[in-house]
C-alpha positions in Angstrom: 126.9 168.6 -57.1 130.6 167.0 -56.7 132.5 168.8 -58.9 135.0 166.9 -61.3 138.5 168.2 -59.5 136.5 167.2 -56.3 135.4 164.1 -57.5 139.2 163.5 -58.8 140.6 163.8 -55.3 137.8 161.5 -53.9 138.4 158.7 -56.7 142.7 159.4 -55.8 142.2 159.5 -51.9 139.9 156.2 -51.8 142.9 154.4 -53.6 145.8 155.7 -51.1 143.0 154.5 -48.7 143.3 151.6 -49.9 147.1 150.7 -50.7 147.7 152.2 -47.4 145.6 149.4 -45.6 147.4 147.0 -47.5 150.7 148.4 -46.9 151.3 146.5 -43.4 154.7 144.6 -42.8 154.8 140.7 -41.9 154.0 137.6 -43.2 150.5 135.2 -42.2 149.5 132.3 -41.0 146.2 132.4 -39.6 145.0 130.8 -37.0 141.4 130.9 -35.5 140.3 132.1 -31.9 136.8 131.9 -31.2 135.9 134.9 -29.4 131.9 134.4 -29.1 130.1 131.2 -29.2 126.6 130.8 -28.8 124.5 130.7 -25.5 123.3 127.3 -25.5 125.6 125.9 -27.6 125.2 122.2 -28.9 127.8 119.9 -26.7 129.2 117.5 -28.9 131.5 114.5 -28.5 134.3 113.3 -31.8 135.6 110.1 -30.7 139.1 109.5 -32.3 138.6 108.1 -35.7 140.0 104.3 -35.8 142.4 104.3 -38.4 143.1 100.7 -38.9 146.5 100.9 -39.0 146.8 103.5 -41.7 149.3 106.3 -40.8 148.0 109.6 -41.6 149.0 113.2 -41.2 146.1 114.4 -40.3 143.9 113.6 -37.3 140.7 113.3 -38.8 138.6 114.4 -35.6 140.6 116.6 -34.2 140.0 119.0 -37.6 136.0 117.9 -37.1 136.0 119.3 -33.6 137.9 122.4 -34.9 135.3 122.9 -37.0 132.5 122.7 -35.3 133.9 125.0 -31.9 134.4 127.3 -34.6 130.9 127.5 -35.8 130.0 128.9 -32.0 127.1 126.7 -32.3 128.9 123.9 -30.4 131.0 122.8 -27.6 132.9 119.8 -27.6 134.2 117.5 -25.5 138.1 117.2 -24.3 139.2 113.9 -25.7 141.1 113.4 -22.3 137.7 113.1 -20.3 136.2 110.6 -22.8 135.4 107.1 -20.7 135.6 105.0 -24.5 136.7 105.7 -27.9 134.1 104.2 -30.2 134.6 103.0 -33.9 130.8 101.9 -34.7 127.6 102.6 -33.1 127.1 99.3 -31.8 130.2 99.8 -29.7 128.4 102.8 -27.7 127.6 102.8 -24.3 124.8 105.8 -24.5 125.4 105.9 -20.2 128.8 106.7 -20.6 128.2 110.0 -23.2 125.3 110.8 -20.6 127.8 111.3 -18.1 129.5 113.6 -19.7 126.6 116.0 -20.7 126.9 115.2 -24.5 123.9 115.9 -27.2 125.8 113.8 -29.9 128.5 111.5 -30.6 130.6 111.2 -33.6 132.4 107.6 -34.1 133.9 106.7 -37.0 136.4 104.2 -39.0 138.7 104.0 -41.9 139.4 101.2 -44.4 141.4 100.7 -47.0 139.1 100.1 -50.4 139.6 98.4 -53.5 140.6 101.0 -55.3 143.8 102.4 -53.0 142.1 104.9 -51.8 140.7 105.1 -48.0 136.9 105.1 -46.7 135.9 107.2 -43.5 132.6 105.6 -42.4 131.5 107.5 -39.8 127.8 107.9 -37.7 126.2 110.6 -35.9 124.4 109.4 -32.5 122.0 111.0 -30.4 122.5 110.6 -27.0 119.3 111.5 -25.2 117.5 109.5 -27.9 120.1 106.5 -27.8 119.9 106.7 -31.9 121.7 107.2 -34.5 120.6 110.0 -36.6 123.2 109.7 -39.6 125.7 107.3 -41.3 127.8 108.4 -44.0 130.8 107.3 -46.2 134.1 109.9 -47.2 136.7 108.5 -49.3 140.0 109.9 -50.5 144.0 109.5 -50.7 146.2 110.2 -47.8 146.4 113.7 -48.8 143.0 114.3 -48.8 142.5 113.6 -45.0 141.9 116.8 -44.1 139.4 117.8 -47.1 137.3 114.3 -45.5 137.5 115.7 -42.2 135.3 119.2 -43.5 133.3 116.9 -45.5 132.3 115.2 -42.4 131.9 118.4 -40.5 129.7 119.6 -43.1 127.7 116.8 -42.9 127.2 116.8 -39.1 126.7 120.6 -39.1 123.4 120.1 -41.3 122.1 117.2 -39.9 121.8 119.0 -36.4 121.4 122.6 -37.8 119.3 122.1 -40.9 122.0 124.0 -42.6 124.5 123.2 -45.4 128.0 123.2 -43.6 130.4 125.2 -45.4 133.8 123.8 -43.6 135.0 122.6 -47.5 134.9 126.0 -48.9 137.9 128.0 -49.3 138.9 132.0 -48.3 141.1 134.1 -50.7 143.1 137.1 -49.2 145.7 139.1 -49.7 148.9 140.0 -47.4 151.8 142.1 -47.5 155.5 142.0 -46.3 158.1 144.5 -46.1 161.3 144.2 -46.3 164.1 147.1 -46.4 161.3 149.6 -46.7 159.9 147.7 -50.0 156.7 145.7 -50.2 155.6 142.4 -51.6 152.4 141.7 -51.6 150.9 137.8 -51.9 146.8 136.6 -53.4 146.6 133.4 -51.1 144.4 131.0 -51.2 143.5 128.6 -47.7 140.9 126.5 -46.4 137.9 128.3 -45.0 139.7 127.3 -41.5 143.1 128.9 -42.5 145.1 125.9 -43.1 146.5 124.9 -46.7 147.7 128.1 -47.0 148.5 128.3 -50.9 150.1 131.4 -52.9 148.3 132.5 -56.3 150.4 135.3 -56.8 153.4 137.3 -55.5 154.2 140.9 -56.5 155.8 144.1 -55.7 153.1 146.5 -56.7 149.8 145.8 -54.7 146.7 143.2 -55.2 143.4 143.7 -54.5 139.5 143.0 -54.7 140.0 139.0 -55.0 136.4 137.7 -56.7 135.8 134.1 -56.8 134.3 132.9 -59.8 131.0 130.7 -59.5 132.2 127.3 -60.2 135.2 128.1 -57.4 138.3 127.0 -60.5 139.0 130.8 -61.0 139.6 134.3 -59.2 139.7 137.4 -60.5 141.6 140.4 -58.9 143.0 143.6 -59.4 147.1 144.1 -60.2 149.2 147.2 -60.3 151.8 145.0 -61.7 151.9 147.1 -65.4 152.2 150.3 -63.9 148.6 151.0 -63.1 145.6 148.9 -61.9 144.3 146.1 -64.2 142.2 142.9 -63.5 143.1 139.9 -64.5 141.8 136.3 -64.0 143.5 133.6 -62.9 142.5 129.7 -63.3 143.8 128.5 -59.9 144.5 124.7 -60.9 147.1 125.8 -64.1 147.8 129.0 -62.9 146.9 130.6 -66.2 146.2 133.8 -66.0 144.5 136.6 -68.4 144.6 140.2 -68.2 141.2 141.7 -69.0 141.5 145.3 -69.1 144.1 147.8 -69.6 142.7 151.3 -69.9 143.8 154.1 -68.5 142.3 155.3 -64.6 140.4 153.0 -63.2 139.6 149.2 -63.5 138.6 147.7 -60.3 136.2 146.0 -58.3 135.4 142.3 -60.6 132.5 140.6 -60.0 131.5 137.4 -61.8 127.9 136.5 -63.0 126.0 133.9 -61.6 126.4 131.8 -64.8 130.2 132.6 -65.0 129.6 134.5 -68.6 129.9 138.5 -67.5 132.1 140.2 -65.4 130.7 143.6 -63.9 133.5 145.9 -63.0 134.4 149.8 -62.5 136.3 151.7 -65.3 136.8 155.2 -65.8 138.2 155.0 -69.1 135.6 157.7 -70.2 136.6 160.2 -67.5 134.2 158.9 -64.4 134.0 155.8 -62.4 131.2 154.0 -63.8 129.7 150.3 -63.5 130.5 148.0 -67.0 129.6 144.7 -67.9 132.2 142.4 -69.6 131.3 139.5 -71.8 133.6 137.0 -71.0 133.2 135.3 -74.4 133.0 137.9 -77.0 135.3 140.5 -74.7 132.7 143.1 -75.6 132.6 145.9 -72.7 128.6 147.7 -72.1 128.3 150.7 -70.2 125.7 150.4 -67.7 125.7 153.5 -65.3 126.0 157.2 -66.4 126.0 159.5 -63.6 128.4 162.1 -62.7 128.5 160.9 -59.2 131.1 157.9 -58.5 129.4 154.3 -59.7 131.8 151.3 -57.8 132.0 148.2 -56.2 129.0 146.1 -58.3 128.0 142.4 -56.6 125.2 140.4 -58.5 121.9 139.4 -57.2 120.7 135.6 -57.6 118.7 136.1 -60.8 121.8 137.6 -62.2 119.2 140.4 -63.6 120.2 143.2 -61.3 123.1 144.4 -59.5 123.9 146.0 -56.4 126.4 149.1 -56.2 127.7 152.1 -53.9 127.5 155.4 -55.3 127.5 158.8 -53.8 124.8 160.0 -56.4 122.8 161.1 -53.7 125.5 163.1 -51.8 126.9 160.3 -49.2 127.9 156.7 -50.8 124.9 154.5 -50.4 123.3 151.4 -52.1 121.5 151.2 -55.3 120.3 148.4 -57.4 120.4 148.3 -61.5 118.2 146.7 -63.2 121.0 145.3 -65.5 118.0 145.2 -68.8 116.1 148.7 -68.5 119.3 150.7 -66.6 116.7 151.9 -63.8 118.3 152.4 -60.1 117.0 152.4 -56.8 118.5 153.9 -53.6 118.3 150.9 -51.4 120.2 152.3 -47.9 118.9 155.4 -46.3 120.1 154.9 -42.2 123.3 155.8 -41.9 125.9 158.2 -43.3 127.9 156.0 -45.2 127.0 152.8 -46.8 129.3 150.6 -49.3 131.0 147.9 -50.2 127.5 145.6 -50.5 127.8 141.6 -50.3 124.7 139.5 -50.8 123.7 136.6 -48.3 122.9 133.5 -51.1 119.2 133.8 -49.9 119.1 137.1 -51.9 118.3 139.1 -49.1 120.3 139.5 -46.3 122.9 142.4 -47.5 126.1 142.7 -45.8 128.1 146.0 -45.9 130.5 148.8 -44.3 128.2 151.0 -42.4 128.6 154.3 -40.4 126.4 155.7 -38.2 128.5 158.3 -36.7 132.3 158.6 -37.0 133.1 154.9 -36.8 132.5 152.7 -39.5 131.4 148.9 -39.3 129.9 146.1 -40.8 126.4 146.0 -40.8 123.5 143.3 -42.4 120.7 145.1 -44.0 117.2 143.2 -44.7 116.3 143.9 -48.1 112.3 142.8 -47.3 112.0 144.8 -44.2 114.4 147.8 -44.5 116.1 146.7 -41.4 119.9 147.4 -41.1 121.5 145.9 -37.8 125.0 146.6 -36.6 127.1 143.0 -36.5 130.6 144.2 -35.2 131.5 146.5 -32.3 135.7 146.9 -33.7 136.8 150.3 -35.7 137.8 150.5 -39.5 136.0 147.3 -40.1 135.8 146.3 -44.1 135.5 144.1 -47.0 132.5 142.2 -45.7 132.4 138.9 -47.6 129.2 136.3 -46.6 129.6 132.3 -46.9 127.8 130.3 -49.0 125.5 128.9 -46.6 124.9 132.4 -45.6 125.4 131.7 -42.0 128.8 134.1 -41.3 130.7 136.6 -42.9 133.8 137.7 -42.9 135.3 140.8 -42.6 139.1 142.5 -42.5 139.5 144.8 -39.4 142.3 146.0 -36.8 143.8 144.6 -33.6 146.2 147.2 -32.6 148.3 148.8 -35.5 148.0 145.3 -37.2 145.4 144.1 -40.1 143.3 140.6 -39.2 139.9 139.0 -40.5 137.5 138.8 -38.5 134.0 136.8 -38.6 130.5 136.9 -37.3 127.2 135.2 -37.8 124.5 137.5 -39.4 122.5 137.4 -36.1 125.9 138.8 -34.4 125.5 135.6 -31.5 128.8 134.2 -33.0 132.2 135.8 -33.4 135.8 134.7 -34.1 139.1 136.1 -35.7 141.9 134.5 -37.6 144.9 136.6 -36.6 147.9 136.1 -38.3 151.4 135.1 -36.5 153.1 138.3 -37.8 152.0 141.5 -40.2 148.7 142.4 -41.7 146.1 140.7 -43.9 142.9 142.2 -45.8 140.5 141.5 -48.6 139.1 138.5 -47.8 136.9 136.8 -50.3 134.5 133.7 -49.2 134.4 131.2 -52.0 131.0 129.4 -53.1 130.4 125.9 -52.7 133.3 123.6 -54.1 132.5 121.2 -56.5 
């Protein structure tokens, strides 16, 4: 049995853990390197888009073939050794792409439309078929060219993978810089490739545990900005913002329902970290755990019946499931000597979490069907797993050198890249669903 001094210093020493790992000087940009790609990966050609004569910021294709080199699943082809740059797919010469080894061909053209805006009609072509597979129409304004350019990677990315692409999602992290021995920390907000870099909120106390709401308009997080830690949402179109709890100890680790009504989050208000339930609406608080062992870091299942949580009720932290209606827990993790920090795969089960064999910790995907946990990474102090929506990667925060990056993988570990940042240290990343 953890006694409660014990279990005091534990609940104290995880949070210096934690402000310490954010407490890294510098300032971010990220800026993805592809580390591992795939061993037969899918060799691709993106023809330049024509633009018509518009005059764009963006180049349209070179973001697609971004994207795609940075699923690992394919390798595209220098625009400097293409023999034609094709608009339509009646202006292909299949020989040509043939020549060049390519699978596919992307060609594509933009318009002008009726309604000011601009149309990106673009077609996907198999080359060894001489076909083309798909045809589809994007349309935006001028500053929008770079959200059509993930809309058509998503697009190409399911047609030849069977699944949904999740290049127009968006990451949340946080950063810190010091200056004269002080530090400011900054909740950003980017595009799932690191670009669009936008700032939610600046501070001088520290930020943590971003949670993406379901409908992708809000965050919640965690502030010290009153003193002591207190979540707060934050609509990220107004900016509004709305402090949601301000007891005393703990109040961490916010997790929105599927249905965006509840909030499940830590507070030790009554003396021990345990697992509450928040009702958005009403702003009604339930208790959910009692247990004199620490109850944290709660992530909802799909039926948004049960929740997943560590705890250390059974003498190392581990993973349990609540049935959120009867209160009943099962021990879910039993390889390993430390398990935590549990984000679900959208499939409902495929469990991503920080795992430790040994002495080292990292990130590990568990199969909740089988009981089979599998070790993704191969860095030290890896954390914060976060999965995608389309369940194919997650990310991770993790350390090259004395300095904090993200880091991602694909659940089968056959793809890996990191998005290190120009200067300082970045953590708690947070994969946002699908965008509406």
């Amino acid at each position: 049995m953890i006694g409660k001094s014990a279990k005091s210093s534990m609940v104290n020493g995880l949070l210096v853990l934690l402000l310490l790992a954010l407490a890294s000087p510098g300032y971010s940009e990220l800026v993805i390197r592809v580390t591992k790609g795939n061993d037969q990966p899918t060799k691709i050609a993106v023809a330049p888009i024509a633009m018509g004569g518009v005059q764009a910021k963006e180049d349209i294709s070179a973001i697609v073939e971004a994207d795609l080199r940075r699923s690992g699943l394919f390798e595209t082809i220098e625009r400097r050794d293409m023999l034609a740059f094709p608009s339509r797919a009646t202006d292909v010469y299949y020989r040509d792409w043939r020549l060049l080894g390519a699978e596919y061909l992307v060609a594509g053209n933009m318009q002008r439309i009726a309604d000011g805006r601009y149309q990106v009609e673009f077609s996907l072509l198999n080359v060894s078929g001489q076909k083309t597979v798909l045809t589809h129409k994007v349309s935006g304004t001028l500053s929008q060219m770079r959200d059509l350019a993930h809309l058509i990677s998503d697009k190409i990315y399911e047609e030849i993978t069977g699944i949904r692409g999740a290049f127009s999602t968006r990451l949340a992290y946080v950063t810190a810089t010091r200056i004269n021995d002080k530090y400011t920390y900054r909740l950003n907000v980017a595009d799932a490739d690191g670009a669009r870099e936008k700032l939610v909120l600046e501070s001088r106390e520290p930020i943590m545990s971003p949670a993406w709401s379901g409908d992708g308009k809000e965050l919640a997080y965690v502030s010290f900005e009153t003193g002591r830690p207190a979540i707060f949402r934050q609509n990220l179109v107004s900016a509004q913002r709305q402090q949601l709890t301000n007891f005393s100890g703990l109040n961490g680790a916010p997790s929105w329902s599927p249905d965006g009504k509840q909030m499940a989050l830590v507070l030790s208000k009554d003396g021990n970290p345990e697992i509450y339930l928040l009702d958005l609406q009403s702003k009604q608080f339930s208790r959910l755990t009692r247990h004199f062992a620490i109850d944290t870091e709660p992530t909802w299942m799909p039926d948004g019946k049960h929740l997943l949580f560590t705890s250390d009720r059974g003498g190392t932290p581990q993973i349990y499931k609540l049935n959120i209606a009867t209160k009943a827990t099962e021990r879910l993790t039993f390889s390993g000597n430390y398990n935590a920090r549990p984000s679900l795969a959208p499939d409902g089960r495929t469990l991503a979490m920080v795992h430790r064999q040994s002495d080292t910790f990292h990130i590990a995907s568990f199969d909740l069907k089988t009981g089979r946990m599998i070790e993704l990474t191969e860095t030290r102090l890896d954390e914060s797993p976060t999965v995608a929506p389309n369940g194919a990667m997650l990310m991770y925060a993790t350390k090259q050198g004395d300095r904090g990056v993200l880091a991602a993988v694909s659940l089968d570990a056959g793809v890996r890249y990191v998005l290190p940042s120009s200067s300082g240290d970045v953590r708690e990343p947070a994969w946002s669903p699908f965008l509406r």
